[in-house]
N, C-alpha and C positions, 0 to 999 in steps of 0.2 A: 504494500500500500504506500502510496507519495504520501496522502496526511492521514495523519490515524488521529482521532478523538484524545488519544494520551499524549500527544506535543504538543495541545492549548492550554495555554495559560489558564489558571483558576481566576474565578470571575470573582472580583469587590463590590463589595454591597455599594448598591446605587446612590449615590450623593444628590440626588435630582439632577444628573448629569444624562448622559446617554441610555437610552433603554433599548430591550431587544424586538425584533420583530419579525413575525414570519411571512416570507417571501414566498409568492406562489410563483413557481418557475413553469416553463413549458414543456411539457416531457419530455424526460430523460434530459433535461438542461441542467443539472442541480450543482452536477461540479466545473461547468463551463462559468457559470453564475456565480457559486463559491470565487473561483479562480479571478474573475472579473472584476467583482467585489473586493477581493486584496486589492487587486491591481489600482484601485481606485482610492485605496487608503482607507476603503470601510472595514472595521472590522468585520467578520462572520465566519458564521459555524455551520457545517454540511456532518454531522453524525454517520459516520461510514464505519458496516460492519461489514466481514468475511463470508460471501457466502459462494458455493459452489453450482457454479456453471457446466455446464453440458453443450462442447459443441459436437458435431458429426465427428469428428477424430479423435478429441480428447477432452477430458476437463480441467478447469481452471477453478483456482479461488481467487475471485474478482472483488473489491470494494462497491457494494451497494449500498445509495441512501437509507437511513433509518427512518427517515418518513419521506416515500416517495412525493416529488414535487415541490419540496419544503427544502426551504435555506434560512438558517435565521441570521441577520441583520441587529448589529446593535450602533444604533445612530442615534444624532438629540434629532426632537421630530423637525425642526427646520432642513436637517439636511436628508430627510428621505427622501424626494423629490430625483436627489441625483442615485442614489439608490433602486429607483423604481423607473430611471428610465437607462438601469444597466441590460443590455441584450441579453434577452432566456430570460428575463424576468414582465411576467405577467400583472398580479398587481400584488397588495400587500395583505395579508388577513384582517377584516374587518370586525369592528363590535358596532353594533346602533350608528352605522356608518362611519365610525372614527376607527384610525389606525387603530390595533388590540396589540398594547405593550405588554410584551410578557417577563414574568421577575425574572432577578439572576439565578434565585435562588431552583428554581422551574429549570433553567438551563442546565445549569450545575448538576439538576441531576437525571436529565437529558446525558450529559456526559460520561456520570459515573454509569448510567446504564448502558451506557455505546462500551466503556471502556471493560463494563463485566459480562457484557453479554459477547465481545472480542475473543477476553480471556479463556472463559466457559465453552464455546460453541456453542450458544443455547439458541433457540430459531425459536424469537420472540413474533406473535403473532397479532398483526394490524387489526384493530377494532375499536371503533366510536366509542367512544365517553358518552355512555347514557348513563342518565339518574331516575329512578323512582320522579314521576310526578314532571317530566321533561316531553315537551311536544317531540315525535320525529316523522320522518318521513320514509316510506318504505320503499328503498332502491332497487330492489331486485325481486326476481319470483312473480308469482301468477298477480300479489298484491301490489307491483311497482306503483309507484304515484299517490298509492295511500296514505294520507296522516292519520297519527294518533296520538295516544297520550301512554307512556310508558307506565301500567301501575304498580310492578312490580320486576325484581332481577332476580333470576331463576339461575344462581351461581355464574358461572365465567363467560358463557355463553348464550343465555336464554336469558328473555325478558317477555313479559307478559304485557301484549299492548291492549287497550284498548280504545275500539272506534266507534263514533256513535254521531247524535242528534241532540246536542243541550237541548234546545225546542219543547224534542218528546220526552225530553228525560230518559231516552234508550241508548246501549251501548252493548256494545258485539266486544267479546275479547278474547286473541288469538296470542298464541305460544310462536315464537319466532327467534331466527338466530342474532342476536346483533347485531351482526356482520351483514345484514342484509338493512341496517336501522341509518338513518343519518338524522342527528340532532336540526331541527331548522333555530334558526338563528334567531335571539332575543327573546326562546323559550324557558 
């Protein structure tokens, strides 16, 4: 690997200086954008773990992103602007329309888990942050396009939606994977 998660500097608590943010890049842009981002004096962080490739001849252990299409970006918010118009990058993550600054302390350990799931070879698996009592939308399967309301998480995997009629006061609730769930925003 060129950067691994263990030759970044540990991150100092924020002074109301710079904060971090995540960068939504273009597929498979993440370390063109990382790379871009130095070059520009931003600092940023691309979380790359090991994992094993398959090509027709042989395999490889390649460096892939830990959250595919994410780069985070720690800039003060006047200088995003030149951040958001580096190539391979799309726009920023938002909250209630405003940039979504995320703490050091969130990064930090963003890193310590790129740098032990490295260590380990553990094959950490991609799934939405849902909560108990959280709107989502159902992205895949016969229900695509559905919302609901999450009323219960059914251990690591499963979560109990359900879908209804305030109006009627009626509500349907089905058992589904979360990986199939996506939180809609300002739920």
């Amino acid at each position: 690997m060129n950067r691994e998660s263990t030759t970044t500097p540990r991150i100092k608590p924020n002074g109301g200086g710079p904060r971090w943010y995540a960068l939504y890049t273009r597929a498979r842009h993440e370390k063109q954008v990382d790379a871009r981002l130095q070059q520009r004096g931003i600092e940023a962080y691309l979380p790359l773990i090991p994992r094993e490739r398959q090509w027709h001849d042989r395999k490889k252990i390649v460096p892939l992103p830990l959250f595919p299409s994410y780069v985070f970006a720690r800039v003060a918010g006047n200088a995003l602007p030149p951040a958001l118009s580096t190539p391979g990058v799309a726009s920023v993550v938002r909250l209630n329309g405003e940039p979504a600054p995320i703490s050091d302390e969130e990064i930090e350990n963003v890193r310590r888990f790129a740098v032990a799931v490295t260590e380990t070879g553990l094959e950490p698996q991609p799934t939405p942050l849902v909560d108990e009592g959280q709107s989502v939308r159902i992205v895949s399967g016969p229900l695509s396009g559905v919302e609901g309301l999450v009323v219960e998480r059914r251990g690591r995997w499963r979560a109990l939606v359900q879908v209804g009629v305030r109006a009627i006061g009626q509500g349907l609730k089905i058992e589904l994977d979360v990986r199939s769930l996506k939180p809609i925003a300002g739920s």
